[in-house]
N, C-alpha and C positions, 0 to 999 in steps of 0.2 A: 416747515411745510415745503419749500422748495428745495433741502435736501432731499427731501424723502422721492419728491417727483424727480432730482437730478438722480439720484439712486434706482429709480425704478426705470428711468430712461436708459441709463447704461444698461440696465441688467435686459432690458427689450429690445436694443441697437445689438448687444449680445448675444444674444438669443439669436433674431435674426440674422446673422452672421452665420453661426453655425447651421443654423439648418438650410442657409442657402447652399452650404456644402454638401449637406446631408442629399439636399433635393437634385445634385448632381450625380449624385446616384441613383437616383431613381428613375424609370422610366419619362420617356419625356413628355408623357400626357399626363404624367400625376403630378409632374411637379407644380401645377396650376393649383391643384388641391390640396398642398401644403399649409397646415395656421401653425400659427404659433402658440404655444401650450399657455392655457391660463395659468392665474396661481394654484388654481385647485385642480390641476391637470389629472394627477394623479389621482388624486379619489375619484375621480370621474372618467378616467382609461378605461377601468374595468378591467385590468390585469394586477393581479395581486401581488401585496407586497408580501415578504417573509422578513423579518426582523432574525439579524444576525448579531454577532458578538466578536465578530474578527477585532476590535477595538477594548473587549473586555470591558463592555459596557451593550445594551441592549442600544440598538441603531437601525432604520429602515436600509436594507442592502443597498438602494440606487441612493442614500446618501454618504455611503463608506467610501471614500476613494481609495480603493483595491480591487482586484480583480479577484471577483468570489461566486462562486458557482451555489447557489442554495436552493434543494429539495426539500421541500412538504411531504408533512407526513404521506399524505395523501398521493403525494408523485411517486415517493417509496413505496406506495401499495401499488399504485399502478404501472411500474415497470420493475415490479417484480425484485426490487435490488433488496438485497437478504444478506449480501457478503461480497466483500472488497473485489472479485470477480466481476460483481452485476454492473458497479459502474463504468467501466471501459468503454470508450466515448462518449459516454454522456458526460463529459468533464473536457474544457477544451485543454489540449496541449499533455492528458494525463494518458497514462499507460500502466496497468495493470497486470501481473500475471507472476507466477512461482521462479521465473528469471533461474532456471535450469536448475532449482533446488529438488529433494526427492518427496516433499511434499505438498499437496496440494491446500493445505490450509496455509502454507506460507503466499501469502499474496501481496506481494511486494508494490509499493505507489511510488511511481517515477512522475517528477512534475516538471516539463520545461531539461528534461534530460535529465534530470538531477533524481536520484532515490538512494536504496537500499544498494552495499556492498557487503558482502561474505564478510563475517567480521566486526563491522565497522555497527557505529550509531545509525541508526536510519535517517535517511534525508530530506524525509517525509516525515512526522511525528502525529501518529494519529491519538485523539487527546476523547475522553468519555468523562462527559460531567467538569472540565477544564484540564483534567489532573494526564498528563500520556500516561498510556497504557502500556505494561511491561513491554521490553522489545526483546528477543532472544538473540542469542550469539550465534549457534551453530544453523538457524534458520534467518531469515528473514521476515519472521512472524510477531508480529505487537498483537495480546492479548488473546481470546478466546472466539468463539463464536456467540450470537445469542446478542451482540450489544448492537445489533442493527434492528432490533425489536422496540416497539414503540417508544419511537422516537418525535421528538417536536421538530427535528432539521434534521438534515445533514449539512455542513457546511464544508467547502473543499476552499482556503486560501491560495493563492497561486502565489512564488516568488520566496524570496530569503526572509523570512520570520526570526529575525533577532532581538528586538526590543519591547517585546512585550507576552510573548509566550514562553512557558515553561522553558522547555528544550529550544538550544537553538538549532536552525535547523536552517539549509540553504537550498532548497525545495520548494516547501509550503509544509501546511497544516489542514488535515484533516477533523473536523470538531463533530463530532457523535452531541447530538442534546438532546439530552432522556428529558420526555413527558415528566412536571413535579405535578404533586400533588395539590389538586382546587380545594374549593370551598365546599363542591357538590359532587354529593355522592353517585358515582356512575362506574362504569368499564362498559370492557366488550372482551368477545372471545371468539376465534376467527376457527375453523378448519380448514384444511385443505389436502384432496386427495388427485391422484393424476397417475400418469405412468413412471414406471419403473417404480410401482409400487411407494409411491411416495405417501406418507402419511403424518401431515404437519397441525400440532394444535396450540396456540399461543392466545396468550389473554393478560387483561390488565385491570385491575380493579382499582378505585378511589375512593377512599373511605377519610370523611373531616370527622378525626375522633372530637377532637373540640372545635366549634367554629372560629377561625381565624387564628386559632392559637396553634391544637395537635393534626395535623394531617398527614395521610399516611396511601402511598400508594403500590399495588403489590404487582407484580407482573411475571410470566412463567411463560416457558416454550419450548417446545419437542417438536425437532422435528429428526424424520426417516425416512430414508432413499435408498434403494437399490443401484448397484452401480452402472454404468454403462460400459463398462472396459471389462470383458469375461476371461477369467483367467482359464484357462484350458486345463493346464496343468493340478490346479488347487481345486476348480471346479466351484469359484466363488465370482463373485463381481466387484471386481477393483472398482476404486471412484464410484465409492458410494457416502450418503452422509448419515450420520447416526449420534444425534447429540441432544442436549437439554441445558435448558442456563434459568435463572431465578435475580429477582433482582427487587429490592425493595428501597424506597423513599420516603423519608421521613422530615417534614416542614416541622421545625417547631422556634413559633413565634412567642416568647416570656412576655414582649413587650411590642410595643409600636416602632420603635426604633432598634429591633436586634431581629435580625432572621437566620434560623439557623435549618438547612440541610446536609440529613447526611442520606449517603448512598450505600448500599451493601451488595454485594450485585456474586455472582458463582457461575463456572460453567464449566460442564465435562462432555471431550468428545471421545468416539472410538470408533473408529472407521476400518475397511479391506487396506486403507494406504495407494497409493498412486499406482495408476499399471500403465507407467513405461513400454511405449510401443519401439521396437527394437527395428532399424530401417536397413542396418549393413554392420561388417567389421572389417576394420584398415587392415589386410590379406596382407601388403606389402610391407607394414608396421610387424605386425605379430610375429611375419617371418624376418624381419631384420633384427627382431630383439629373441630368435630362438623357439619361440611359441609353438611354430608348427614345423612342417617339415623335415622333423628329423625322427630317428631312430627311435628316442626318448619321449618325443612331444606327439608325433605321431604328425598327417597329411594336414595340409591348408583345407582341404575340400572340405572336411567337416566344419568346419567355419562356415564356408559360404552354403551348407548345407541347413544350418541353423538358420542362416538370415532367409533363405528362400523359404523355409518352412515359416517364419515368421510373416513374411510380404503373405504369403498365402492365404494367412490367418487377417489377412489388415487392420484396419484401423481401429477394430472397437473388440478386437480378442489380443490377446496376449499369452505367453507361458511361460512363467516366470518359478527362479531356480530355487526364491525362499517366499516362505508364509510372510508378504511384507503387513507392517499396519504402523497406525498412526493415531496418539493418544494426545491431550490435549488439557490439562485442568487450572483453570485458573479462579482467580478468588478475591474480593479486594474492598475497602471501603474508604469512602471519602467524605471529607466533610466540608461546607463550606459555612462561615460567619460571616455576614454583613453586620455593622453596626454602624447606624449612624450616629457618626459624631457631632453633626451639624445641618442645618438645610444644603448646606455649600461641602460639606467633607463627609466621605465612609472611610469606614477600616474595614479590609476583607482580609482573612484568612481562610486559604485552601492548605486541608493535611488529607495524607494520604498515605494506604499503606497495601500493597498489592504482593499476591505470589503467582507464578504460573511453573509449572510444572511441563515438559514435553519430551514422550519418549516416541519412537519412531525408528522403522527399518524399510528399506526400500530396497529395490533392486534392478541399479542405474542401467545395468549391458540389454536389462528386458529380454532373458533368453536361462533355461535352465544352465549354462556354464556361470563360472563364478568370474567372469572377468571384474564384476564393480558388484559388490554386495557389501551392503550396509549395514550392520547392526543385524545381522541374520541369526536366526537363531532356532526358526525350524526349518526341516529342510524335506523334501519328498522322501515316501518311503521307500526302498528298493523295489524298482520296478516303474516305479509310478512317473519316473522320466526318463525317458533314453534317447542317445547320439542318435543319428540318423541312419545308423547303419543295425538299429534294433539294439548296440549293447548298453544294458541299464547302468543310469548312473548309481552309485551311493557314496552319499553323503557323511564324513566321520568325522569332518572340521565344524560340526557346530559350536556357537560361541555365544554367550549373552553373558555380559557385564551386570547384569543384577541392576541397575542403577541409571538413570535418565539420562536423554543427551541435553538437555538443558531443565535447569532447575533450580529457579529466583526465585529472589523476594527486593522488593521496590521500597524506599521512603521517600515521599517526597512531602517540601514545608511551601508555600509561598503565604509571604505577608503583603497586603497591598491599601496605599493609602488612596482613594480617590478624590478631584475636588474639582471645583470648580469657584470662579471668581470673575472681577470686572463685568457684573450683570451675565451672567453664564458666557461671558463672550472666551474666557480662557479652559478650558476642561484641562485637567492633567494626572498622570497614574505615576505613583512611586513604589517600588516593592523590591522586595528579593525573594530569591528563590536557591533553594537546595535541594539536590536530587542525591541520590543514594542507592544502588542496586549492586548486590552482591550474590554469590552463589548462597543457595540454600540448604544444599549438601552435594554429596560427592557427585559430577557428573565423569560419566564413560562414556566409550565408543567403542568400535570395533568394525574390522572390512577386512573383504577377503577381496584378492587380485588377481587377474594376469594367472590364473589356475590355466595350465593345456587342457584343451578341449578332454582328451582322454584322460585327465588325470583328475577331473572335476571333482571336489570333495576329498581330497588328499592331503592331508596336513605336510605332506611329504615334498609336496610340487607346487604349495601356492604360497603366495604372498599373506601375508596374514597380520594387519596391523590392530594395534592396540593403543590407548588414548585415555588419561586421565588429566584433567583441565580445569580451569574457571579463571573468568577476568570479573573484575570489581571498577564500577564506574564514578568516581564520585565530581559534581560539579554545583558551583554555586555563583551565583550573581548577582548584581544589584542594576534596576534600570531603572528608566526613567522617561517620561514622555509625556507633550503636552501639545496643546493645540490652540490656536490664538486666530481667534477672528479680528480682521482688523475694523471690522464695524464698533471695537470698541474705542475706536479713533475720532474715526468719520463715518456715520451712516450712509454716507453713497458708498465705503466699501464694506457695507454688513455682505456675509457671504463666502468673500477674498480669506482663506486659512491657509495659515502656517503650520506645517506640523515638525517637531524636533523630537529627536529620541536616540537616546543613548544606552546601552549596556555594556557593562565588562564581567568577564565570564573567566574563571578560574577552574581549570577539568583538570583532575588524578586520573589515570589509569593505571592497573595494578593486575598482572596474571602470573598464570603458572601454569605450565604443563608439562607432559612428560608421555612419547609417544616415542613406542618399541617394537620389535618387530623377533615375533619366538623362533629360533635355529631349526631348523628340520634337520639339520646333519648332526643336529646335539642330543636329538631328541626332543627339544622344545625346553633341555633344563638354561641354554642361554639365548640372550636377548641383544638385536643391534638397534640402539638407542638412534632414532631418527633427526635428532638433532646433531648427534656429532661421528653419527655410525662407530661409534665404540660396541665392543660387546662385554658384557653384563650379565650377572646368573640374573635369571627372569626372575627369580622371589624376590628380588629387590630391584625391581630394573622402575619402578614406580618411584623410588630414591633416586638411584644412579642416573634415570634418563633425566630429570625434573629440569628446565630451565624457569626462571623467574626472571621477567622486568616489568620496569615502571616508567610511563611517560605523564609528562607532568606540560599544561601549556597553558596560555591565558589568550586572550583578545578581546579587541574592543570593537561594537555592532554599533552601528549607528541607519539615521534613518533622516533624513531632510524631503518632505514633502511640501507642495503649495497644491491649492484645489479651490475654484470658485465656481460656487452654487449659482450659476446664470438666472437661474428662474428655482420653483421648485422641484422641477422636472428635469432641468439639464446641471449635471456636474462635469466639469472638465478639474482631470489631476493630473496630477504628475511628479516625480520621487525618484530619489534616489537612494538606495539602502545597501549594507553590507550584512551581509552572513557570512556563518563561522559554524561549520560543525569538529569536533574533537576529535582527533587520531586516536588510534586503537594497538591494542594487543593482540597478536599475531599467536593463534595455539597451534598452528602448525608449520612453523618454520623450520629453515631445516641450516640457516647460515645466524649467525651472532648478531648481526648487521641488519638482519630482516625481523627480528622479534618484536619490533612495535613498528608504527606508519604514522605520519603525519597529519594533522588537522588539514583541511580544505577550506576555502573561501570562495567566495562570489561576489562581487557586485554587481548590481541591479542597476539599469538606466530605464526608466516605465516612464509611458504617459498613458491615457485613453480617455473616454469619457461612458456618461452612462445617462440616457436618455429615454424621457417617454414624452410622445409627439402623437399627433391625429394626420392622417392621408385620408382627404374625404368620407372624413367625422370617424374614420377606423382607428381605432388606438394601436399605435405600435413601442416597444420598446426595443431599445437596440444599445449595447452597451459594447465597447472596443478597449482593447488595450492591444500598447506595444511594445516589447522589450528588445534589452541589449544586453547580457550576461558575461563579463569578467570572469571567468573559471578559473582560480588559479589550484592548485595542488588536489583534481580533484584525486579522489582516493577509485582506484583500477582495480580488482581482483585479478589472482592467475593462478597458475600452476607455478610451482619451483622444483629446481633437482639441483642438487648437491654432488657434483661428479666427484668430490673427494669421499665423500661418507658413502657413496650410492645409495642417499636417502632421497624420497619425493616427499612435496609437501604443499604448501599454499604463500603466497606472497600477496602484499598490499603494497601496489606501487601509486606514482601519483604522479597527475598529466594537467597540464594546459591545456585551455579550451575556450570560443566564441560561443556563443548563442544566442540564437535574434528567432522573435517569431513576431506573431499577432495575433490574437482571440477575440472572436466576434461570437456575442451571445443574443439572438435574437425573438420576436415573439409577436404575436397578430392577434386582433378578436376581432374577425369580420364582423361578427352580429353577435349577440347575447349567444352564452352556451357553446362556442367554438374559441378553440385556442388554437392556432399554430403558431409553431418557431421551431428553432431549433440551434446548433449551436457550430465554430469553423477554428481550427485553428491550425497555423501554419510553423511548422519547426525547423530551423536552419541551426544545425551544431555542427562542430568543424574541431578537430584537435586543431591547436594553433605550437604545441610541443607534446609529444610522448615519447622520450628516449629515458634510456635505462640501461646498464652496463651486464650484459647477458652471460651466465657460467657455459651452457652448452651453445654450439652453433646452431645460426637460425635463419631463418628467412624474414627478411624487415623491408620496407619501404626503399632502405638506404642498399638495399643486395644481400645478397649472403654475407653474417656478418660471423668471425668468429670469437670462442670462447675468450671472455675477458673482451671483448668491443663493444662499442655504443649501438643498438638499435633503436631506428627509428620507427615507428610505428603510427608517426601524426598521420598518414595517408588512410589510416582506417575510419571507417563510417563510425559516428558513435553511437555508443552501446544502449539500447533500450529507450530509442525514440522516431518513432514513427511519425514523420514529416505533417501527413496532412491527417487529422481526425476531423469527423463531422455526423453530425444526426441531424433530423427533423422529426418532429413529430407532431399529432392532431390530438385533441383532448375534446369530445362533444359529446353533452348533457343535452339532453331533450326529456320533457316532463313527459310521464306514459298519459297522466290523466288525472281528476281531481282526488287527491289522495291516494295516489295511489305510489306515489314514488316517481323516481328517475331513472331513465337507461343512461349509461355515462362508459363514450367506447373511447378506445386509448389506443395510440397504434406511433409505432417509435420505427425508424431505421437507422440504426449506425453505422458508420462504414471507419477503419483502422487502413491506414495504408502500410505497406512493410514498412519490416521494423529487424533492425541488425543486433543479434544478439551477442557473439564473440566479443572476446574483451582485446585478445591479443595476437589473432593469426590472421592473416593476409588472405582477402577476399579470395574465394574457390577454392581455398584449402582446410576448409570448415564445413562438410555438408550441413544444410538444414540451416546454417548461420542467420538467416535469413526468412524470419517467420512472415509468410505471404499474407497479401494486402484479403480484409475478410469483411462482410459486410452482414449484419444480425437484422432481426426483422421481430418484434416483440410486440404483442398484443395482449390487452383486455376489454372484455366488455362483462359493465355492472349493472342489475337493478337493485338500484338503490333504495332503503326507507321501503320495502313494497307494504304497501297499503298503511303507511305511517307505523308499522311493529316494528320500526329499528329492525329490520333483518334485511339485509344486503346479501346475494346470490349473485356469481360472475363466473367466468368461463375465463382461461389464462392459456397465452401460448408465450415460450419464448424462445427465440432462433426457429422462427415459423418453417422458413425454408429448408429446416436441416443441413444448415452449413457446416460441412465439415473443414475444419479450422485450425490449424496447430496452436497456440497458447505458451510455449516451453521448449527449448533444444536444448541439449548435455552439452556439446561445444566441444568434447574431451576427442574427440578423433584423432589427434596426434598426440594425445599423452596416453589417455587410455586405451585407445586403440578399435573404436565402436562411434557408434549414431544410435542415438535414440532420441525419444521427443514426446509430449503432450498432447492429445489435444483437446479441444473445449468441447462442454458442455452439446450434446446431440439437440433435437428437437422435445419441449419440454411441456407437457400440457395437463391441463386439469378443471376440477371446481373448487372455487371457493366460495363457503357462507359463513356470514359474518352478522353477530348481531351485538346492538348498543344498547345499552339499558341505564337510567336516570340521564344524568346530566352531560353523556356523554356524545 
């Protein structure tokens, strides 16, 4: 008995400790109003909890000590989030967007600085039903569309993810968790119509073939949009969407102690493809490397004649040189076993077996000349595009490889023991896991370049490369993690936890490619092989060019946390952890030396806490964290050139780096039926080394450095992280009246401040580098349940204001020799009705 009240006394002298700090922020007439949370705070808040799995175990989120951001279903409905796009600020410290790639379903997740490199593993791993979701090579895209459809969370983990998630990853973790199948039979099926001709229908049915035993849940969704980007030239509408995905869940319970689900899930897109808005061309570039002004190439003015035609046309037309699009088919099932072994031990096995399929052309210069064409393959008909001066182009360089630029298949194993002991005061997880993704059959490429304005579609005058590829990832691990209350000592410290976790992680990498480049003065019968500028008869330059390597690396992830539960309401933690993502295969190198890159590391220094308190009986909760990030080798994309072979190509270099932030997640119920919060996070990144030994001369940090010298480049801002992110938003329910349902209105602002996208050139010598600070304004209002028939009617806006907004910059103005750029999403509006039937 007088442990338990010396225990209850610490954890109250505790308590009040902290919120005397809290109450120093607060105005100074509230801080009179300040109580201290009972034990049953939280049920009595009035702000809901979402149970998450960042722990790989089911957990109320304000008792995880991690910084984790968690959406309901229901917040999904109401801000509209559909696809890796929609969340951008509503996640602190995250940054979202295609990161200068040519498509717009790549939507890359940067977290705390850290994501997606050309090339590389992502550094972000977004995970559906536990298992990640294929990542591709030549984009920056994990999976399909369609798996943001009924869902039971979203979960976004912030930080280095090594010891207890699939991949490891020095980011965080995204976790998709699909709706399983109940006991009671119900669904619902949603419409939704608006401008640009959008026409969205998704639904989800649950059916208990047997009760408690066979359940089965089915879910499907179309959705169709009109683009906003009109292409002039084609006479179609770039950035539009046009997809459908299917996806089924099947519970089946043999016994009381075995539960088995599997997942089967499909998705196929086919879109207009991105339209690239085209802003200038480097006039003093094209004429230094021969382009224009001469006898052969013909005047510079037609250049700048394009771009002013272009400016003319602004932000939401474009006219573009080929028919671009963007295909998208992915596929995959998964299965998970629970078996309990014991009241104190499970065995879980997750398998899994995934393919994605992605073809795709785009067309990067955004201008009928061919300076950046990708995978082109039709082209206007004579007449249908002319220089400025009235003469038509024609096109006689078209080219299609027959064959996709990316196209996998995934296996993944994870075995997992769970348990628990010393009166559940120990919990702990042992497993391993193997991952497996390899080409599925042949992938191609192909681009046209650096064509003279007047020579546009001349096999005779353009650069013309060509690309057969695939890298093979294989990795496996064993970890280990567990958690120790020390209440199982002394009850004055029930609460006080240890947590310890270890992984060591073994990655293969394994590629090949082989990219060539067809003679115009041969006719196109030889080829100069890009990797060593040899030439080659082109019917075997697919032999001749080929390079192969392999990198092989291990490391070991660890994780040391402490966290005490003060009350049930306040947790303070604190951790330190290492990550470790896996170097890569390089398919377009063009030196011996550059064909594979290095693994990247981080450590993590975090504390915060996560709180729910009353301010004059108002329930608040307010959750903080802080970090310090170790960066060591992270992995850099770039351009390369080869001054011996005069080939260009791609490089993966790797930099040192600091980053410090803080993220504060907040939220209010003045009175029943009203929520406000919102969310702040601040990002301080800093290279602390980027040097690298440069083949052509350059401009760096360090001055003009030449070929064969070290440049420094630590003076550039880092890449794809926007300093200060922030939203607020209101959430209020009001009953219409007796039975007759709920109005329930939702109104969100985000605000992005700039954000630096160049990986490698010295501020002002990069237009556009610098995507400007943007602020979104996203609404709805629902009646909900009208008159108890499960049918729900709402009205949706998002980017009320029509903010127009860039999203994406090319960066290439000194290699390629152009600007072009993205941008988001116009003003988005419509109805939606929605109804629920049985148990739903």
């Amino acid at each position: 008995m007088l442990s338990e009240i010396r225990r209850r006394h610490v954890r109250q002298l505790c308590a009040a400790t902290m919120l005397a700090g809290l109450a120093g922020l607060l105005p100074q007439a509230a801080v009179a109003q300040v109580e201290a949370p009972q034990e049953a705070g939280a049920a009595n808040s009035g702000i809901a909890d979402i149970v998450v799995t960042a722990n790989r175990r089911d957990e109320r989120n304000q008792d995880v000590p991690i910084a984790i951001t968690a959406l309901s279903a229901d917040r999904l409905q109401q801000q509209g989030i559909a696809k890796e796009q929609d969340l951008q600020a509503s996640v602190p410290s995250l940054v979202v967007g295609p990161n200068g790639q040519g498509s717009r379903d790549s939507q890359s997740f940067t977290i705390r600085g850290q994501g997606a490199t050309f090339q590389a593993s992502p550094g972000v791993v977004v995970y559906l039903n536990e298992v990640p979701l294929p990542a591709a090579i030549t984009l920056s895209q994990q999976g399909g569309p369609g798996n943001f459809v009924d869902l039971e969370n979203l979960q976004v983990l912030s930080g280095p993810q090594g010891t207890l998630f699939g991949r490891n990853t020095t980011g965080g973790a995204v976790l998709l968790v699909p709706k399983k199948p109940t006991n009671e039979f119900g669904g619902w099926i949603q419409g939704r119509i608006g401008n640009y001709d959008r026409r969205e229908i998704e639904g989800a049915v649950n059916i208990p073939v047997i009760e408690d035993k066979l359940l089965v849940r089915v879910v499907g969704a179309y959705h169709d949009r009109d683009g906003y980007t009109r292409d002039v030239v084609w006479n179609k509408d770039r950035d539009d969407e046009h997809w459908y995905s299917g996806r089924i869940g099947i519970t089946f319970k043999p016994t009381e102690t075995i539960d088995n689900y599997t997942m089967i899930y499909g998705a196929k897109s086919s879109n207009n493809g991105a339209g690239f808005i085209h802003r200038g061309f480097n006039i003093a570039g094209l004429r230094g490397y021969g382009l224009c002004d001469s006898a052969f190439t013909g005047p510079c003015s037609a250049y700048q004649q394009i771009s002013d035609q272009a400016n003319a046309l602004g932000p939401r037309q474009t006219a573009l040189g080929t028919d671009v699009f963007s295909k998208t088919k992915t596929w995959g099932i998964t299965n998970t076993t629970d078996i309990e072994l014991s009241d104190t031990l499970t065995l879980r096995n997750i398998v899994s077996f995934q393919k994605m399929k992605l073809d795709y052309a785009y067309d990067s210069d955004g201008t009928i000349l061919q300076q950046h064409d990708v995978d082109g393959n039709r082209y206007p008909a004579p007449g249908q595009a002319t220089l400025p001066d009235g003469t038509p182009l024609t096109y006689a360089n078209a080219y299609d490889s027959g064959s996709p630029r990316d196209d996998l298949k995934q296996f993944t194993e994870e075995l997992q023991f769970q348990g628990k002991t010393l009166d559940n005061m120990l919990t702990y997880t042992v497993g391993g896991f193997y991952y497996d993704q390899k080409p599925n059959g042949i992938q191609q490429g192909g681009v046209f370049l650096f064509c003279p304005a007047a020579y546009t579609g001349s096999s005779a005058a353009c650069y013309s490369g060509r690309s057969t590829y695939g890298t093979s990832q294989e990795s496996k691990a064993l970890y280990a993690q567990a958690t120790l209350d020390f209440g199982a000592f002394a009850p004055s410290l029930e609460g006080l936890r240890l947590t310890g976790g270890y992984r060591h992680t073994w990655d293969k990498i394994t590629g090949f490619s082989a990219g060539y480049t067809p003679q115009a003065a041969t006719g196109g019968t030889t080829a100069k092989c890009n990797s060593t500028g040899l030439l080659v008869p082109t019917a075997t330059a697919i032999d001749d060019c080929r390079y192969e390597a392999e990198l092989k690396s291990n490391a070991s992830t660890w994780l040391i946390g402490l966290d005490y539960k003060v009350t049930r309401d306040i947790l303070l933690f604190a951790k330190v952890n290492r990550g470790y993502k896996s170097g890569g295969f390089n398919q377009q190198a063009v030196f011996e030396t550059t064909r594979t890159f290095d693994p990247e590391t981080v450590t993590s220094y975090e504390a915060g806490f996560k709180s729910d308190f009353r301010v004059a009986d108002v329930p608040f909760r307010l959750n903080t964290t802080g970090y310090i990030l170790d960066f060591k080798n992270s992995q850099r994309a770039g351009a390369d050139f080869n001054p011996g072979s005069g080939a260009g190509g791609a490089v993966v270099r790797n930099a040192d780096a600091r980053i410090k932030g803080v993220e504060v997640e907040a939220s209010m119920q003045p009175f029943k039926g009203l929520e406000i919060g919102g969310n702040f996070s601040y990002t301080d990144a800093k290279y602390t080394n980027y040097s690298y030994e440069t083949p052509t001369q350059m401009q760096a940090c360090n001055g003009t450095v030449q070929p064969g010298g070290i440049v420094d480049l630590s003076c550039l801002p880092y890449q794809y992280v926007s300093p200060y992110i922030w939203s607020i938003h209101a959430n209020a329910t009001i009953p219409v009246g007796d039975d007759m349902g709920d109005l329930n209105f939702f109104v969100n602002y985000s605000h992005t401040s700039r954000q630096y996208t160049d990986q490698d050139s010295l501020v002002g010598t990069q237009p556009g580098a610098y995507l400007e600070a943007f602020g979104i304004l996203n609404m709805s209002l629902d009646w909900k349940n009208i008159g108890r028939s499960g049918v729900d009617a709402g009205l949706f806006v998002t980017n009320a204001t029509n903010k127009l907004y860039r999203i994406s910059n090319a960066n290439v103005y000194g290699g390629l020799l152009y600007d072009t750029t993205l941008y988001g999403e116009p003003r988005m509006y419509g109805l939606k009705l929605r109804y629920r039937f049985g148990g739903e």
